[in-house]
C-alpha positions as CSV (number, residue, x, y, z in Angstrom):
1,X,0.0,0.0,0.0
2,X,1.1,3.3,-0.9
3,X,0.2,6.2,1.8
4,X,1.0,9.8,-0.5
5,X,1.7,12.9,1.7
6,X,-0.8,15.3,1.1
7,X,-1.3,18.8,2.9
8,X,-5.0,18.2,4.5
9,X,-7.4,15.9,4.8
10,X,-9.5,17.8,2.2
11,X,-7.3,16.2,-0.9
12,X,-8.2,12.6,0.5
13,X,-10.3,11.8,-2.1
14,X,-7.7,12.7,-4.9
15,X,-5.7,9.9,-4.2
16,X,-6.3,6.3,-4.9
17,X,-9.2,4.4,-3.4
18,X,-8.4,1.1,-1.2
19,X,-11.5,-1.4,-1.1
20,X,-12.2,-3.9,1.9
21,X,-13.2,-6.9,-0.3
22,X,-11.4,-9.8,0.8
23,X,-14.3,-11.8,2.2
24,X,-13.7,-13.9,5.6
25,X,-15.2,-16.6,7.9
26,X,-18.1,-17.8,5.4
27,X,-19.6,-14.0,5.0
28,X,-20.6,-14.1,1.0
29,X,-21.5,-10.6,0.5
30,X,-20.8,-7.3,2.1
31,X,-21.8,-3.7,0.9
32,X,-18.8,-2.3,-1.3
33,X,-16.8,-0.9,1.4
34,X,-13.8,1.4,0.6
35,X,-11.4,4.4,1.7
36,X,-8.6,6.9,1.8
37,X,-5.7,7.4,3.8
38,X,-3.0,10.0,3.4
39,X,-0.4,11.6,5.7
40,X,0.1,15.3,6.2
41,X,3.7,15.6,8.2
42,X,4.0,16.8,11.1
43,X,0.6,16.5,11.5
44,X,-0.6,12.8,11.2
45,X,-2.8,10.4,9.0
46,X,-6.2,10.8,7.9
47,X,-8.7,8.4,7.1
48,X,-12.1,8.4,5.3
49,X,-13.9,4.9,4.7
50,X,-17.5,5.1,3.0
51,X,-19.5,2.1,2.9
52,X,-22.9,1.9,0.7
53,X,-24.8,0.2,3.0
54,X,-28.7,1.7,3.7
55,X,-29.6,2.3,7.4
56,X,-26.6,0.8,9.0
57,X,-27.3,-1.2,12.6
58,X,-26.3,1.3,15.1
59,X,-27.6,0.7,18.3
60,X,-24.3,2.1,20.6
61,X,-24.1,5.4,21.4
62,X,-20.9,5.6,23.8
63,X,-17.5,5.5,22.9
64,X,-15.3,2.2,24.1
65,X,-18.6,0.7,23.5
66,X,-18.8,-2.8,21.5
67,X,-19.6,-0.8,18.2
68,X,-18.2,-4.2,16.0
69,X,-22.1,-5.8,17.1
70,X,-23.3,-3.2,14.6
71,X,-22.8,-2.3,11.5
72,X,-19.2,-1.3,11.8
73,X,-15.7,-0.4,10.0
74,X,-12.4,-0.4,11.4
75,X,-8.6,0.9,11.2
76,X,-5.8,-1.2,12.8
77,X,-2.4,0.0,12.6
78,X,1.0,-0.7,13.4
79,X,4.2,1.5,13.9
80,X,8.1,0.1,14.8
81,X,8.6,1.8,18.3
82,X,11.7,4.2,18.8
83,X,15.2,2.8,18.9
84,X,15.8,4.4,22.6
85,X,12.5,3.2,23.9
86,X,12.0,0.3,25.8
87,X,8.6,-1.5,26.2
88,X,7.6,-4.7,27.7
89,X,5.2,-4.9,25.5
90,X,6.2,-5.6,21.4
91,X,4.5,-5.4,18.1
92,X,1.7,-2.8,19.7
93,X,-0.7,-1.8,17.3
94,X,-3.5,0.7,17.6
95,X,-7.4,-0.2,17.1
96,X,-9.8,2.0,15.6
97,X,-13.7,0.3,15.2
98,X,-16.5,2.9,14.5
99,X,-20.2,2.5,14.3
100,X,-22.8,5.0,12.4
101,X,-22.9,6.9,15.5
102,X,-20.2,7.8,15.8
103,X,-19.1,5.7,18.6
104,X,-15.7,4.4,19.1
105,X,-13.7,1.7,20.4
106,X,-9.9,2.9,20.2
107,X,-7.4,0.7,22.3
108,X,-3.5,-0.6,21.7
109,X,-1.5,-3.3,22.9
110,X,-0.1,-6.8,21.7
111,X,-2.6,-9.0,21.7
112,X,-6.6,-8.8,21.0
113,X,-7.4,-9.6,25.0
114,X,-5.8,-7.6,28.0
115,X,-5.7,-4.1,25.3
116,X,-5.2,-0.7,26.9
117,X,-8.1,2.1,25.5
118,X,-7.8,5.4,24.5
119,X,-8.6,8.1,27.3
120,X,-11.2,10.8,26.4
121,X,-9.0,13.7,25.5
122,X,-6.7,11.3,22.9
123,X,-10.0,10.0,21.1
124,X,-10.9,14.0,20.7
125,X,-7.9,14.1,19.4
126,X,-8.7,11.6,16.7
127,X,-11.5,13.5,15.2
128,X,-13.6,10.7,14.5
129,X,-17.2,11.9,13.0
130,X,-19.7,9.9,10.8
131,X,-22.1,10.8,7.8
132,X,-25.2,8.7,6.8
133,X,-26.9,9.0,3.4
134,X,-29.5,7.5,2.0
135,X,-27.1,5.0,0.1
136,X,-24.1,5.5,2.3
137,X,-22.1,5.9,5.6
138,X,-18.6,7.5,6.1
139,X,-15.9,7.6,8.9
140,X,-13.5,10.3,8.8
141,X,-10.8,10.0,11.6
142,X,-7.4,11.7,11.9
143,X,-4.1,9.9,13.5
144,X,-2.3,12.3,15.3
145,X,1.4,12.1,14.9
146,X,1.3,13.0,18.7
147,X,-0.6,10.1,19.7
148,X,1.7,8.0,18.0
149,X,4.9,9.7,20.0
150,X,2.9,8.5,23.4
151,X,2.7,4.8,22.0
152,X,6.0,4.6,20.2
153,X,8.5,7.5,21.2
154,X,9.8,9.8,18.6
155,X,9.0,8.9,15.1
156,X,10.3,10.2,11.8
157,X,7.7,9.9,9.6
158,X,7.9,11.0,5.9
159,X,8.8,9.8,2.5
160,X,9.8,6.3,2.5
161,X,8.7,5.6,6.1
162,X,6.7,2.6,6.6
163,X,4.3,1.0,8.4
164,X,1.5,-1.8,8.6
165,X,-2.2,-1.8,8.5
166,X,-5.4,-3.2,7.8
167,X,-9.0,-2.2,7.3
168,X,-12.5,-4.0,7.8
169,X,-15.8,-4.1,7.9
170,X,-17.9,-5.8,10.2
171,X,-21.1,-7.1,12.4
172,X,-20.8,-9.5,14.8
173,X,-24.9,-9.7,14.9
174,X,-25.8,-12.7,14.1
175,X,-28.7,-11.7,11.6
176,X,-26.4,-9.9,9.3
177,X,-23.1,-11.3,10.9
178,X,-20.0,-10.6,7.9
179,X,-16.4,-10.2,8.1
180,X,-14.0,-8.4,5.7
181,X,-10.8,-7.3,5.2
182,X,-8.6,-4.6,3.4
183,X,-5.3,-7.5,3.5
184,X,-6.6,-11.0,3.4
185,X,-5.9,-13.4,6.6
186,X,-5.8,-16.8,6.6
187,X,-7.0,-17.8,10.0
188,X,-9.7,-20.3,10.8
189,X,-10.7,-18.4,13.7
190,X,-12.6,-15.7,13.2
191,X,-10.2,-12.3,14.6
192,X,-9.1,-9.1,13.1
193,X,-6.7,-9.0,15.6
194,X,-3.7,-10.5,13.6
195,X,-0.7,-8.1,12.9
196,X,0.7,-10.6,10.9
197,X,-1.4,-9.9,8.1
198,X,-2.1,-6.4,8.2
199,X,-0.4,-5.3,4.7
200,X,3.1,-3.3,4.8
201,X,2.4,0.4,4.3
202,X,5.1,3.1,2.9
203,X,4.7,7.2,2.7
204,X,5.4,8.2,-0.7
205,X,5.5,12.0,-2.6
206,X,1.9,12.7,-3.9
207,X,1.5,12.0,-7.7
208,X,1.6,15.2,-9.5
């Protein structure tokens, strides 16, 4: 995946689309599910995902509430902590899962169980806000660079730096229960919660 540096989050849909279509754990369909991520340094990432789905489930309200039982998409991402900083913890990786609300669920750590959350003033600081249409729902959220320097110690990002991620979408209900993935991941246990296949990610220059 190719992140381009861009100078705000209003050129994000200039840049090429990414679609979550790799279908997992039995689920046969999805609605067409797709976004946009670009970096602005010194600043941090931005994301918008849009997913044409009418009248999403949405039944949470609260943040660090279990928004995946809806209708919900998600950002997972990974960064190589700072040489000079020492962690018990490895491989951290930050998760981002956002219902129609608006709600969110934003934690880090190592593995999917025992995961530290987000406080209040960092998920502000993620700007997360959601659009429905009639034909359509969106998720814009901003990565601060800041937030990443509280996880990870200093890091350097710009052209050439890289990174891993993976995006989804999701509902754990059962009546409309699917699973899908940005970067495909061959588990036979049903988790988005694998680093190991979240797909390598590098800054690049903008296409002129």
């Amino acid at each position: 995946m190719k992140v381009e540096i861009i100078n705000n989050a209003n050129e994000l849909e200039t840049l090429e689309p990414f679609e979550v279509s790799c279908l997992l754990w039995g689920t046969e369909r999805i609605p067409k599910t797709y976004g946009y991520l670009g970096f602005v340094p010194d600043d941090g990432f931005y994301l918008k995902m849009i997913c044409m789905e009418k009248d999403p489930l949405r039944t949470y309200t609260k943040d660090q509430d279990p928004v995946y039982r809806d209708s919900a998409m998600e950002a997972f991402f990974m960064f190589e902590p700072a040489q000079q900083m020492e962690r018990e913890e490895q491989n951290i990786y930050i998760n981002l899962e956002v219902n129609a609300n608006g709600a969110i669920l934003a934690g880090y750590g190592s593995r999917r169980t025992y995961r530290s959350y987000l406080t209040s003033d960092e998920r502000k600081e993620l700007q997360c806000r959601t659009e429905v249409k009639d034909d359509r729902w969106t998720v814009s959220l901003r990565l601060p660079v800041s937030l990443l320097e509280k996880l990870y110690g200093h890091v350097d990002l710009k052209a050439g730096s890289t990174f891993s991620c993976n995006f989804y979408k999701i509902s754990e209900t059962k009546e409309i229960e699917h699973y899908a993935s940005y970067s495909r991941i061959l588990s036979d246990t049903p988790s988005f919660h694998l680093p190991e296949y979240f797909a390598q990610a590098e800054i690049v220059e903008k296409n002129k």
